[in-house]
HTML snippet that shows the backbone in 3Dmol.js (N, CA, C, O; Angstrom):
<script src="https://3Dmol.org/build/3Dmol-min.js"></script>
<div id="view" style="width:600px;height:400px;position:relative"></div>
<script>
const pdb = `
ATOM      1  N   UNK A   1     -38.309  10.711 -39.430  1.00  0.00           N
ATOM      2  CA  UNK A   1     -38.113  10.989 -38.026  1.00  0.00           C
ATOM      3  C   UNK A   1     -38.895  12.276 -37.690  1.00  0.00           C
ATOM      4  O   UNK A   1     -38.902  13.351 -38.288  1.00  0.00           O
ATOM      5  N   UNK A   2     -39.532  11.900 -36.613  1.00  0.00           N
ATOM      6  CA  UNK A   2     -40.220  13.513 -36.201  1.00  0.00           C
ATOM      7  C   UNK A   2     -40.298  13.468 -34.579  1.00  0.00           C
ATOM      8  O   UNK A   2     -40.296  12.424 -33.928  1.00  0.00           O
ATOM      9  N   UNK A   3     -40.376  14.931 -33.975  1.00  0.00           N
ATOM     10  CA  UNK A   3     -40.564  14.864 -32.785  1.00  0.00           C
ATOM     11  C   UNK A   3     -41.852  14.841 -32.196  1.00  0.00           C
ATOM     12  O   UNK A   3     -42.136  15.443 -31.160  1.00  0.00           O
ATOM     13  N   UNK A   4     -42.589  14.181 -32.824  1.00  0.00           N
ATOM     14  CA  UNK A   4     -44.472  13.754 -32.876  1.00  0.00           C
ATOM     15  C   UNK A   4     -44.141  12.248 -32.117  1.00  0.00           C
ATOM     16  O   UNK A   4     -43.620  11.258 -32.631  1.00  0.00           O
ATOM     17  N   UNK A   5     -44.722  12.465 -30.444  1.00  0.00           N
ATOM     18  CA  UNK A   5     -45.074  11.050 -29.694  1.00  0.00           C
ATOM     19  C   UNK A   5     -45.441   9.838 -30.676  1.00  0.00           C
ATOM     20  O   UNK A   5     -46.471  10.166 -31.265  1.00  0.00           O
ATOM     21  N   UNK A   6     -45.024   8.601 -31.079  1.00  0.00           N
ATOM     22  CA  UNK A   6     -45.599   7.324 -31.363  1.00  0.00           C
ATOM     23  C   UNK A   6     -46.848   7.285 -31.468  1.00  0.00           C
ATOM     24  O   UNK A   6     -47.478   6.967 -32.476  1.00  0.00           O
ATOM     25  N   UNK A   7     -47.323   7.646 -30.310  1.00  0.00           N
ATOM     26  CA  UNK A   7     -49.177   7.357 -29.906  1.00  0.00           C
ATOM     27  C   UNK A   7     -49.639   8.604 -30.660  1.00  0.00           C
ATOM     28  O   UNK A   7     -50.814   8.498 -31.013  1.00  0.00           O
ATOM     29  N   UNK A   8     -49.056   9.761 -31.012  1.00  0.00           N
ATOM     30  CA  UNK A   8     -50.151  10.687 -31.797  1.00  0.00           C
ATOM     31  C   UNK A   8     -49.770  10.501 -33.361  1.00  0.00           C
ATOM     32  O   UNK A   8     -50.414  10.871 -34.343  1.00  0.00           O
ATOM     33  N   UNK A   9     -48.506   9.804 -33.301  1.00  0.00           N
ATOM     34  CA  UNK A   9     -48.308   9.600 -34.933  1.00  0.00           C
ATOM     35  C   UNK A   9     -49.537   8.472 -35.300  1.00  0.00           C
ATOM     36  O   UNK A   9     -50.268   8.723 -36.258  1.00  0.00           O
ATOM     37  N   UNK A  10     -49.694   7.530 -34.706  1.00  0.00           N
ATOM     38  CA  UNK A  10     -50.723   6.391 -34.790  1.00  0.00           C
ATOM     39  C   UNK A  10     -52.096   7.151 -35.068  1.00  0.00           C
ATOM     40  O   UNK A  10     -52.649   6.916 -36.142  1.00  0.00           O
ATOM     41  N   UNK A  11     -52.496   7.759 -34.463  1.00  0.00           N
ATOM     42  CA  UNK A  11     -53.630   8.596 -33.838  1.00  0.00           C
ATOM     43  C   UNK A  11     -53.757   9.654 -35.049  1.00  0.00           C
ATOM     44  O   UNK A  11     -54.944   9.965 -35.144  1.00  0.00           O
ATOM     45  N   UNK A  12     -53.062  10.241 -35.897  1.00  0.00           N
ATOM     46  CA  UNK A  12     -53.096  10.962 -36.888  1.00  0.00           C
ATOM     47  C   UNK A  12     -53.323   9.920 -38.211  1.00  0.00           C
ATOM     48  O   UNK A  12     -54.221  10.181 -39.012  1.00  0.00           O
ATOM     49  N   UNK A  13     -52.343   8.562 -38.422  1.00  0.00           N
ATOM     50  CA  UNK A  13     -52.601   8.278 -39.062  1.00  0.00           C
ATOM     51  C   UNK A  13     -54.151   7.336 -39.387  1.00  0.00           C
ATOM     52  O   UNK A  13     -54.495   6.817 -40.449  1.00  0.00           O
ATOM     53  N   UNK A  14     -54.766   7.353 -38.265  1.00  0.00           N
ATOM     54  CA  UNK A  14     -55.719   6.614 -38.098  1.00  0.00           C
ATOM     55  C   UNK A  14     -57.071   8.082 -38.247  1.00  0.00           C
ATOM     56  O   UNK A  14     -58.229   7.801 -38.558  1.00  0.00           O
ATOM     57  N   UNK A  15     -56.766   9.112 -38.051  1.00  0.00           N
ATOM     58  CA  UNK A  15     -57.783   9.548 -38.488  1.00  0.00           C
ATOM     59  C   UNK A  15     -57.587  10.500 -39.968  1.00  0.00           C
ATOM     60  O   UNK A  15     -58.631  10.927 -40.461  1.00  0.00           O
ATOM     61  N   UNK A  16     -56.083  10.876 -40.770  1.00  0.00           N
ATOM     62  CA  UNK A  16     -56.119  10.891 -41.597  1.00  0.00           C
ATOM     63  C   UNK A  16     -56.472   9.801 -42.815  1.00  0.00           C
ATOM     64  O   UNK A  16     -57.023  10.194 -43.843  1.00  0.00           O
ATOM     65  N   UNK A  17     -56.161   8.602 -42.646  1.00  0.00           N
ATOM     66  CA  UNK A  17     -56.870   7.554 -43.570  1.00  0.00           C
ATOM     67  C   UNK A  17     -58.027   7.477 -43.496  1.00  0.00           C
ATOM     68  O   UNK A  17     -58.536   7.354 -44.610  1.00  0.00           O
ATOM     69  N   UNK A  18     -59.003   7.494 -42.364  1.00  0.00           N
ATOM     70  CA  UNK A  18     -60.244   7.417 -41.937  1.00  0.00           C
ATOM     71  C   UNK A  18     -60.956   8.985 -43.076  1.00  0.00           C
ATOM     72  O   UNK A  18     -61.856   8.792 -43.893  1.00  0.00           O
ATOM     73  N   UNK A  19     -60.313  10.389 -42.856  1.00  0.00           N
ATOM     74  CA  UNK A  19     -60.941  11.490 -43.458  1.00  0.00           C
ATOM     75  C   UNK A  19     -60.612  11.292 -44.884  1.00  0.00           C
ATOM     76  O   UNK A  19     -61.672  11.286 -45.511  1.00  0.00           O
ATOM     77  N   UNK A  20     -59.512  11.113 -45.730  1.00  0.00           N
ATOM     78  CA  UNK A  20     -59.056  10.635 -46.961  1.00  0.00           C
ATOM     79  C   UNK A  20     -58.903   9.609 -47.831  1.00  0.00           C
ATOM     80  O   UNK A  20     -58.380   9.581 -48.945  1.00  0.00           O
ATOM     81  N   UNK A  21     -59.501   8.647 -47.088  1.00  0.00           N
ATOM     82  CA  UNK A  21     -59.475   6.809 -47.967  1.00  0.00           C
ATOM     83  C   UNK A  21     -60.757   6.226 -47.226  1.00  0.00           C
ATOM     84  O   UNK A  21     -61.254   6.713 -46.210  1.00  0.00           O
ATOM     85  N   UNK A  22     -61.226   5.053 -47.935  1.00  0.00           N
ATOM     86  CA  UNK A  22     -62.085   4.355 -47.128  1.00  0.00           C
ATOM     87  C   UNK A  22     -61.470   3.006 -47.059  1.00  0.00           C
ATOM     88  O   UNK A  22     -61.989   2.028 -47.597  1.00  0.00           O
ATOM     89  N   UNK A  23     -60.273   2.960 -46.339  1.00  0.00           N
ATOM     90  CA  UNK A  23     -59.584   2.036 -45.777  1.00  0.00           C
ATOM     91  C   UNK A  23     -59.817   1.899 -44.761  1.00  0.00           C
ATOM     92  O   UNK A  23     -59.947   2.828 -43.964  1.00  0.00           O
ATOM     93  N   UNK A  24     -59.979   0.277 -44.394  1.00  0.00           N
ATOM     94  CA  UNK A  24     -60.168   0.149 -42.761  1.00  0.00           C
ATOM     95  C   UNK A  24     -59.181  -0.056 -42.079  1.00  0.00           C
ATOM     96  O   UNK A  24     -58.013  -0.024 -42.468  1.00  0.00           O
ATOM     97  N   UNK A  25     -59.565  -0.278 -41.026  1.00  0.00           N
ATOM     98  CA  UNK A  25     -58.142  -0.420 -40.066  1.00  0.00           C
ATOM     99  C   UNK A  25     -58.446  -2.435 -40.172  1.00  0.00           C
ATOM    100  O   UNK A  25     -59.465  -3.081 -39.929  1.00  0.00           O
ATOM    101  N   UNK A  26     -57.019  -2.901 -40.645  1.00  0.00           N
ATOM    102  CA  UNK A  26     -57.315  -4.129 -40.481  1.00  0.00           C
ATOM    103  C   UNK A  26     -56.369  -4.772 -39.243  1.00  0.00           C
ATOM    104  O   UNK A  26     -56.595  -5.930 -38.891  1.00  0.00           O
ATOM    105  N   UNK A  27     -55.498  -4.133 -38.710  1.00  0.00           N
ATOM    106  CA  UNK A  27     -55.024  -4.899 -38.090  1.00  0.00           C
ATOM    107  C   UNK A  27     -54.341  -3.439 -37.113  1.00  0.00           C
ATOM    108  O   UNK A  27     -54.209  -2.439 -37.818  1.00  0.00           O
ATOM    109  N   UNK A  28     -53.945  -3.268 -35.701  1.00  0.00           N
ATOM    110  CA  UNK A  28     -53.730  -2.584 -34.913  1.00  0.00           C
ATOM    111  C   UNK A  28     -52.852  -3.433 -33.699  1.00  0.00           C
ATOM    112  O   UNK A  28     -53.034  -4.602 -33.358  1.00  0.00           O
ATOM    113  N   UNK A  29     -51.862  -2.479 -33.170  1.00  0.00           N
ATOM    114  CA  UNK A  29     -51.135  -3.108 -31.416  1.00  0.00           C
ATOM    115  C   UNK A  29     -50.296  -0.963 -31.452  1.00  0.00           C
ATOM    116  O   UNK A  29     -50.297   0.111 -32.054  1.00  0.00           O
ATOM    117  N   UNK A  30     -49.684  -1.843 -30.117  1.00  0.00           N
ATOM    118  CA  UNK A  30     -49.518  -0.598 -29.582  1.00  0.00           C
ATOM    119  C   UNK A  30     -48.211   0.279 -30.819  1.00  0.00           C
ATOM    120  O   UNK A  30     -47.954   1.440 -30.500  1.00  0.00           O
ATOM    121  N   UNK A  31     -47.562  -0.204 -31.956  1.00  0.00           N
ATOM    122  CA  UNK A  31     -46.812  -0.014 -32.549  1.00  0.00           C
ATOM    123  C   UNK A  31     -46.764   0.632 -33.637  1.00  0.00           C
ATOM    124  O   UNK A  31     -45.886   1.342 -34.128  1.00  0.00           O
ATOM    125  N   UNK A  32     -48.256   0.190 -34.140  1.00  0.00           N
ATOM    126  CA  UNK A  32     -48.623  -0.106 -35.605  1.00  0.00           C
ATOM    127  C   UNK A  32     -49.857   0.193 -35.959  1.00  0.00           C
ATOM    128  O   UNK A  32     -50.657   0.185 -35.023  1.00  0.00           O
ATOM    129  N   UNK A  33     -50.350   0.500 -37.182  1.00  0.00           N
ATOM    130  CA  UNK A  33     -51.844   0.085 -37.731  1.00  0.00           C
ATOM    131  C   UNK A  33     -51.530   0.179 -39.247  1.00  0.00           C
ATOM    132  O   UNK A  33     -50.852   0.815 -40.054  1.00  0.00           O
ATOM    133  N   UNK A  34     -52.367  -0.765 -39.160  1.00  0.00           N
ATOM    134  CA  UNK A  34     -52.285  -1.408 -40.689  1.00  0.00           C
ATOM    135  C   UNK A  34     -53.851  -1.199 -41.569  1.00  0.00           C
ATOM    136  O   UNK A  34     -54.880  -1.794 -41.249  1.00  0.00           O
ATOM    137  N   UNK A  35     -53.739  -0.248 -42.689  1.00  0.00           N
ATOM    138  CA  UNK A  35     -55.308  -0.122 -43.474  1.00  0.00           C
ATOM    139  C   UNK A  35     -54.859  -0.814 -44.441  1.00  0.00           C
ATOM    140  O   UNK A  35     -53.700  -0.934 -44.840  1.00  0.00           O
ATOM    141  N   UNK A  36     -56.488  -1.594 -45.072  1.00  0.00           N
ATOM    142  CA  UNK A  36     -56.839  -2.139 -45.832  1.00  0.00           C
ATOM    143  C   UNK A  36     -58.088  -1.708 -46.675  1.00  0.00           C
ATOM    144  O   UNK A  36     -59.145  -1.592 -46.055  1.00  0.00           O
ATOM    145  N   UNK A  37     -58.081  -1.488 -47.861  1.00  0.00           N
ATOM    146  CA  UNK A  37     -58.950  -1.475 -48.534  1.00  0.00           C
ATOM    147  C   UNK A  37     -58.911  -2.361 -50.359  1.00  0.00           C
ATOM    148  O   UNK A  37     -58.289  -3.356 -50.731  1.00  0.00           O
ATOM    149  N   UNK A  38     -59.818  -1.481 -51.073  1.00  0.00           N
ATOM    150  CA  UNK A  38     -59.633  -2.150 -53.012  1.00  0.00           C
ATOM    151  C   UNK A  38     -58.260  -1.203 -52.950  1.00  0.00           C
ATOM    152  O   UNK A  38     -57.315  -1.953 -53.198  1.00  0.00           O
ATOM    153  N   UNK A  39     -57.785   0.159 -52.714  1.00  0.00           N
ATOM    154  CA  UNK A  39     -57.197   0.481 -53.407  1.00  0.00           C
ATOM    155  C   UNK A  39     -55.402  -0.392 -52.933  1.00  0.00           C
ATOM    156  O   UNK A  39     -54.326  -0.129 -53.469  1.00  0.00           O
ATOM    157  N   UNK A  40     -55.584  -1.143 -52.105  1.00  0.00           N
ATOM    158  CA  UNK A  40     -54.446  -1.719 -51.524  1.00  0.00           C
ATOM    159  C   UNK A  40     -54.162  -1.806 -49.743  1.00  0.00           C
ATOM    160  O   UNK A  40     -55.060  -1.839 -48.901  1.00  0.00           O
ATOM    161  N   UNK A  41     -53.133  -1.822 -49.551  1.00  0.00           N
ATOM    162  CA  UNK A  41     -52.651  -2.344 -47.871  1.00  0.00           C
ATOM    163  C   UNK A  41     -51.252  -1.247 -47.140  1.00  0.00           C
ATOM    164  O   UNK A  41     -50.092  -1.255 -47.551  1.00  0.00           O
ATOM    165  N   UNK A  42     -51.532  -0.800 -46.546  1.00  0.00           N
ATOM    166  CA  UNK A  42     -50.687  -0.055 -45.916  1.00  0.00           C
ATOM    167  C   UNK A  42     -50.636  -0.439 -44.255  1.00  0.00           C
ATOM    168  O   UNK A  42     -51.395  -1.070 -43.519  1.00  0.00           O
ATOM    169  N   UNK A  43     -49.122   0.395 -44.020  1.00  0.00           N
ATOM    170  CA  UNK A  43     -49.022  -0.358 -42.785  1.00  0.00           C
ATOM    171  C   UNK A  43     -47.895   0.792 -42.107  1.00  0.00           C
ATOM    172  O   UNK A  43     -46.750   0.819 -42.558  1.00  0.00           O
ATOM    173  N   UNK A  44     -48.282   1.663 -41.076  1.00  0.00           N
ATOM    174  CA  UNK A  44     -47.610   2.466 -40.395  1.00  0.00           C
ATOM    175  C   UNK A  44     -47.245   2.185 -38.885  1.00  0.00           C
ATOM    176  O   UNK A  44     -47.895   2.050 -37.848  1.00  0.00           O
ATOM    177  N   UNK A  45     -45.932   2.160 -39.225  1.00  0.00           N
ATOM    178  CA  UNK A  45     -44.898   1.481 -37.573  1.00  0.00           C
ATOM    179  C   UNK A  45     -44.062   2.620 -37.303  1.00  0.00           C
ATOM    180  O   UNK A  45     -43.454   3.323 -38.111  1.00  0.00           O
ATOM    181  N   UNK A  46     -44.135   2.725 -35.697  1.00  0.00           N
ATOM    182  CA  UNK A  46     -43.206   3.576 -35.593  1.00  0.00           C
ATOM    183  C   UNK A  46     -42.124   3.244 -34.189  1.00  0.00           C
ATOM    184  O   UNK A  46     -42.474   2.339 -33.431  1.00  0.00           O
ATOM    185  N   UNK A  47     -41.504   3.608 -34.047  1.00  0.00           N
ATOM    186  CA  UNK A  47     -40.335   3.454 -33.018  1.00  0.00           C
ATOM    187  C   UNK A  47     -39.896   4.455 -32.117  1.00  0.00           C
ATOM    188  O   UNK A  47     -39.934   5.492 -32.780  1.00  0.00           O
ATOM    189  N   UNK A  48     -39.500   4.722 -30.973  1.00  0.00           N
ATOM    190  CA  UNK A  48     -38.810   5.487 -30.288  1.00  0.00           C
ATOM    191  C   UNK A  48     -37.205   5.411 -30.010  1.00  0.00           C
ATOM    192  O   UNK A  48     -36.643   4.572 -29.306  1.00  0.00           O
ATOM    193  N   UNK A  49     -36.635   6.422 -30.685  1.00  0.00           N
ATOM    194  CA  UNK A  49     -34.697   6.545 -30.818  1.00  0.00           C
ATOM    195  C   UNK A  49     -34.578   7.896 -30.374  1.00  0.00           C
ATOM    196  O   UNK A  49     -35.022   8.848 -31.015  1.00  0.00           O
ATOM    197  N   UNK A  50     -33.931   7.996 -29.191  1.00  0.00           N
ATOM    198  CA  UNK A  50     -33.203   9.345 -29.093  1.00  0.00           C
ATOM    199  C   UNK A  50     -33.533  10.310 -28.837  1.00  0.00           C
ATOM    200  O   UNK A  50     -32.900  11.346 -29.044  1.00  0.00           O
ATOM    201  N   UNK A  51     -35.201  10.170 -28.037  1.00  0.00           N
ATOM    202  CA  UNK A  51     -36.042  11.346 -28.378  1.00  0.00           C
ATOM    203  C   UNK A  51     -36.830  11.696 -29.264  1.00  0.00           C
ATOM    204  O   UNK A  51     -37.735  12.509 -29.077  1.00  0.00           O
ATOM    205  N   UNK A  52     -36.532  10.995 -30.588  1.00  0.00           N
ATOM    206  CA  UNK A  52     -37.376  11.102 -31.782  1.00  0.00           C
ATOM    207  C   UNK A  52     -37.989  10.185 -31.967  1.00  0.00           C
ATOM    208  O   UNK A  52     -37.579   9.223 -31.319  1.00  0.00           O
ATOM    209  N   UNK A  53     -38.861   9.982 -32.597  1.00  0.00           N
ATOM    210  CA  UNK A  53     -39.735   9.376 -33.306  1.00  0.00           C
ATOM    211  C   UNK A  53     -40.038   8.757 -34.830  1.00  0.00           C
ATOM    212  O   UNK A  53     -40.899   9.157 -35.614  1.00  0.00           O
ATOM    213  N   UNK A  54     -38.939   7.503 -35.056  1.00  0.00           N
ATOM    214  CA  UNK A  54     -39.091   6.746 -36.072  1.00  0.00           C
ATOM    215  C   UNK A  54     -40.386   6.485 -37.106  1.00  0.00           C
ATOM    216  O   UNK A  54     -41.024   5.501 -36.732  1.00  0.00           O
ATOM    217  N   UNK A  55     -40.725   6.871 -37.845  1.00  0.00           N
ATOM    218  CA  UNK A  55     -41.954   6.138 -38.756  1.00  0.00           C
ATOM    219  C   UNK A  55     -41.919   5.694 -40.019  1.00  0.00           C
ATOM    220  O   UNK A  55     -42.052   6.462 -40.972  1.00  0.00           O
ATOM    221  N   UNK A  56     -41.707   4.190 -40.169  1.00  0.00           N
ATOM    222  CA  UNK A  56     -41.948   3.694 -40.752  1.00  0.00           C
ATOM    223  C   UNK A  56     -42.805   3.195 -41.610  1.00  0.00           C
ATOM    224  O   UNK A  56     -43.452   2.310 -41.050  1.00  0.00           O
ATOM    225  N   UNK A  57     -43.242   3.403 -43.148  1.00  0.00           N
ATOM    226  CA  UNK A  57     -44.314   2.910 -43.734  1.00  0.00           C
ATOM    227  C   UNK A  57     -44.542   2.244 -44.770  1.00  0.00           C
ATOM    228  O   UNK A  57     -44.407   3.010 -45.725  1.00  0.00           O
ATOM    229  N   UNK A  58     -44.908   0.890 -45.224  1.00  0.00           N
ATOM    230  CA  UNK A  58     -45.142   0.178 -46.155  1.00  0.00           C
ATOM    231  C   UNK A  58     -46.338  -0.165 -46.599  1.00  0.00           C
ATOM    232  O   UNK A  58     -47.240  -0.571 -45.867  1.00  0.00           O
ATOM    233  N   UNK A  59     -46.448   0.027 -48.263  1.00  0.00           N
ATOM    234  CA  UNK A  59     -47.507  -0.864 -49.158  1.00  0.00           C
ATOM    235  C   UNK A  59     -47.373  -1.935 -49.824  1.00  0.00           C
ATOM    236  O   UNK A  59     -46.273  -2.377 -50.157  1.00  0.00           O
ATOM    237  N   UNK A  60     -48.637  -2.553 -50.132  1.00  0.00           N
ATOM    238  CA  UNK A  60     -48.436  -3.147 -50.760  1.00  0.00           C
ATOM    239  C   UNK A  60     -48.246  -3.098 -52.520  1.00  0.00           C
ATOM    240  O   UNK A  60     -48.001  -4.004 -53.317  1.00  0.00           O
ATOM    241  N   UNK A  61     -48.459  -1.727 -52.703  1.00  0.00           N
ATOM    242  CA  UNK A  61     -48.532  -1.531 -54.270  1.00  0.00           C
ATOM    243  C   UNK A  61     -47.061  -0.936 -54.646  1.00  0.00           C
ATOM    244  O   UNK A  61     -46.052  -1.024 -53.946  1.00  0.00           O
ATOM    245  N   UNK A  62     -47.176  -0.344 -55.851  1.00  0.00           N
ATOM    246  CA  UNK A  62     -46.055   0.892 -56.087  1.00  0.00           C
ATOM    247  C   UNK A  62     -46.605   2.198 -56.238  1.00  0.00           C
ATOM    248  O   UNK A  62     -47.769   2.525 -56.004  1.00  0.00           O
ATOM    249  N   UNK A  63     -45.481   3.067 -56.735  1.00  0.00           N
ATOM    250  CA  UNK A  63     -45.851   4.548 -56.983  1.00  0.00           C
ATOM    251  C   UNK A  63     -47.449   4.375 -57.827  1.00  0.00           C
ATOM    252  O   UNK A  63     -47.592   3.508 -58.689  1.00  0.00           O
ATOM    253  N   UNK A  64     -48.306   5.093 -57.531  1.00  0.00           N
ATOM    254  CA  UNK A  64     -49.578   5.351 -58.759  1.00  0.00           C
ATOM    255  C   UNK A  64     -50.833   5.989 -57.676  1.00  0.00           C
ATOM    256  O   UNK A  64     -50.841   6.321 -56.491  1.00  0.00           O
ATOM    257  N   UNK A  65     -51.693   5.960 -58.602  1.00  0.00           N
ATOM    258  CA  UNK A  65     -53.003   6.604 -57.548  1.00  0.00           C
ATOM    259  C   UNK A  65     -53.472   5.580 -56.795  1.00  0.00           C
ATOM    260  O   UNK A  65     -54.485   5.033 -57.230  1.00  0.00           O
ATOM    261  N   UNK A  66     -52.956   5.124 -55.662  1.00  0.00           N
ATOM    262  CA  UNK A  66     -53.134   4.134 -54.780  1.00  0.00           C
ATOM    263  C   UNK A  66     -53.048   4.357 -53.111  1.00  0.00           C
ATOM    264  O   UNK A  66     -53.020   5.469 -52.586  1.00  0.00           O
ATOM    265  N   UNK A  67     -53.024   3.480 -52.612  1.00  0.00           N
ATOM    266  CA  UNK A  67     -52.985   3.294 -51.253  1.00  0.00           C
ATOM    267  C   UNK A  67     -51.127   3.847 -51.174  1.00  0.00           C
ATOM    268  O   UNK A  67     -50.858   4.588 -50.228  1.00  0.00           O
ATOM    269  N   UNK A  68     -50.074   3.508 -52.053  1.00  0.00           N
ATOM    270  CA  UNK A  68     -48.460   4.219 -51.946  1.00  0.00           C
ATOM    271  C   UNK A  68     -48.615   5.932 -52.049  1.00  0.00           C
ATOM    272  O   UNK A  68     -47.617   6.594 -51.762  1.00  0.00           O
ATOM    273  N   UNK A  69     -49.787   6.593 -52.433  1.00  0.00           N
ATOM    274  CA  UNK A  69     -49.632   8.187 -52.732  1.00  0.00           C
ATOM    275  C   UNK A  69     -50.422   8.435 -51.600  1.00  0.00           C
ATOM    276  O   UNK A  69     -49.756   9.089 -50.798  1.00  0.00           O
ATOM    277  N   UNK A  70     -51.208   8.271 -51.310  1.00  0.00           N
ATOM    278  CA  UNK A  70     -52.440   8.184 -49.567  1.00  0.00           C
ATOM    279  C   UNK A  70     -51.268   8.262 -48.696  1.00  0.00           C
ATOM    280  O   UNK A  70     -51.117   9.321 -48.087  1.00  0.00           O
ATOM    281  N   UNK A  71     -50.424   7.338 -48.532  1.00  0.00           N
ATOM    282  CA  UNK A  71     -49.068   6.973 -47.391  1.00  0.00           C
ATOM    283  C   UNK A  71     -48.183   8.475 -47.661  1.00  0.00           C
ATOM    284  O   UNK A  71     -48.099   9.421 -46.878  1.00  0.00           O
ATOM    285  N   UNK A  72     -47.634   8.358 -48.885  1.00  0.00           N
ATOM    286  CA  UNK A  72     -46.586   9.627 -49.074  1.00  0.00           C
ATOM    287  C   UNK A  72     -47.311  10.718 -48.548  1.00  0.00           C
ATOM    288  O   UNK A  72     -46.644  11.266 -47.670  1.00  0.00           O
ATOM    289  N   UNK A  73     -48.687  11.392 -48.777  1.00  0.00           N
ATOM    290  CA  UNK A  73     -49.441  11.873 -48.375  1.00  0.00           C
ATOM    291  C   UNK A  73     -49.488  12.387 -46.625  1.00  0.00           C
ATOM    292  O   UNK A  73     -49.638  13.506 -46.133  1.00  0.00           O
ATOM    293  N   UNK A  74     -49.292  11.049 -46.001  1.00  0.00           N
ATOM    294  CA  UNK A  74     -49.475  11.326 -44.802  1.00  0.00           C
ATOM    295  C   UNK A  74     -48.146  11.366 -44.142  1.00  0.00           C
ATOM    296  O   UNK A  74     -48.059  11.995 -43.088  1.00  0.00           O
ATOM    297  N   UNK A  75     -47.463  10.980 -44.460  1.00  0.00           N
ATOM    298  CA  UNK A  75     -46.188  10.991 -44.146  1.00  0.00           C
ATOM    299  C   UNK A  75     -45.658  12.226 -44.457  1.00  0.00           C
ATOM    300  O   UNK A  75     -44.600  12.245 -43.828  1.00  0.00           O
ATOM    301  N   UNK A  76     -45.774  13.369 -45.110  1.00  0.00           N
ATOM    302  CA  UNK A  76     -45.814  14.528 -45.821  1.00  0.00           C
ATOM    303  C   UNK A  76     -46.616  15.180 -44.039  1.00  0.00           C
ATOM    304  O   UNK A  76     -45.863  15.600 -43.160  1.00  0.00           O
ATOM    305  N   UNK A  77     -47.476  15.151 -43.926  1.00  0.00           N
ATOM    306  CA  UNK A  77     -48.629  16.246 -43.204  1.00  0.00           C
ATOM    307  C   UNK A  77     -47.416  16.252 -41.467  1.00  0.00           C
ATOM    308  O   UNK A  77     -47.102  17.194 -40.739  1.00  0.00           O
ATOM    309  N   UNK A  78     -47.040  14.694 -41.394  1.00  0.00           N
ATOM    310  CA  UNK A  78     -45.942  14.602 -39.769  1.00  0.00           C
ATOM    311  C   UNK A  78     -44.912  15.735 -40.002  1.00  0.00           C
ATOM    312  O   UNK A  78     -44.757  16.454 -39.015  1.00  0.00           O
ATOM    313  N   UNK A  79     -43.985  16.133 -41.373  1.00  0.00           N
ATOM    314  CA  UNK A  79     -43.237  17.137 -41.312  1.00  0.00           C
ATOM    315  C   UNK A  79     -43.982  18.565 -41.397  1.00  0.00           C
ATOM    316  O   UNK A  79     -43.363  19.589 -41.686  1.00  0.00           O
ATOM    317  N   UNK A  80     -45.241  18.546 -41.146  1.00  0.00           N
ATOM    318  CA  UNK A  80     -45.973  20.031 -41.332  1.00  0.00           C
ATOM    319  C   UNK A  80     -46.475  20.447 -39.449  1.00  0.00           C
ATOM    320  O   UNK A  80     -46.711  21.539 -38.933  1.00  0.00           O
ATOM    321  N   UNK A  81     -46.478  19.370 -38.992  1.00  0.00           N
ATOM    322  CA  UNK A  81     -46.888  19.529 -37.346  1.00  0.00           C
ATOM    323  C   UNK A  81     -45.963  20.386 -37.071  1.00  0.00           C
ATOM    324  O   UNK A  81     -45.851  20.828 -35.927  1.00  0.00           O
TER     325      UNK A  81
END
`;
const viewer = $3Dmol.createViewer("view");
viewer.addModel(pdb, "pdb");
viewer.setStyle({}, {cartoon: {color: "spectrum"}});
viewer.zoomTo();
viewer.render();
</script>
């Protein structure tokens, strides 16, 4: 949960994957964006509750040097705003 708008959580995560992975954006709506690359599939959703700002994030891998430590990664930098 953070008090970071939906649209700039999107907007961060789309240009932190872009500066740190060469994952593309494979799939996008007003909610979501989803990167794809070799190292795996990630997928950042977020929600509006209460004033705050839900974010949700899933891979397709597990813990290791992958597309799951890139995510923890960025999900890490929303509690530093």
């Amino acid at each position: 949960m953070t008090h970071i708008p939906p649209e700039d959580v999107l907007r961060r995560a789309k240009e932190f994957y872009a500066a740190n992975t060469r994952l593309e954006i494979a799939e996008e709506s007003s909610d979501s964006v989803t990167f794809r690359g070799a190292i795996g599939t990630a997928r950042i959703r977020v929600d509006r509750d209460h004033g705050r700002t839900n974010v949700h994030a899933s891979t397709d891998r597990v813990v290791g040097l992958d597309v799951t430590d890139v995510t923890k990664r960025f999900l890490y930098t929303l509690g530093r705003a």
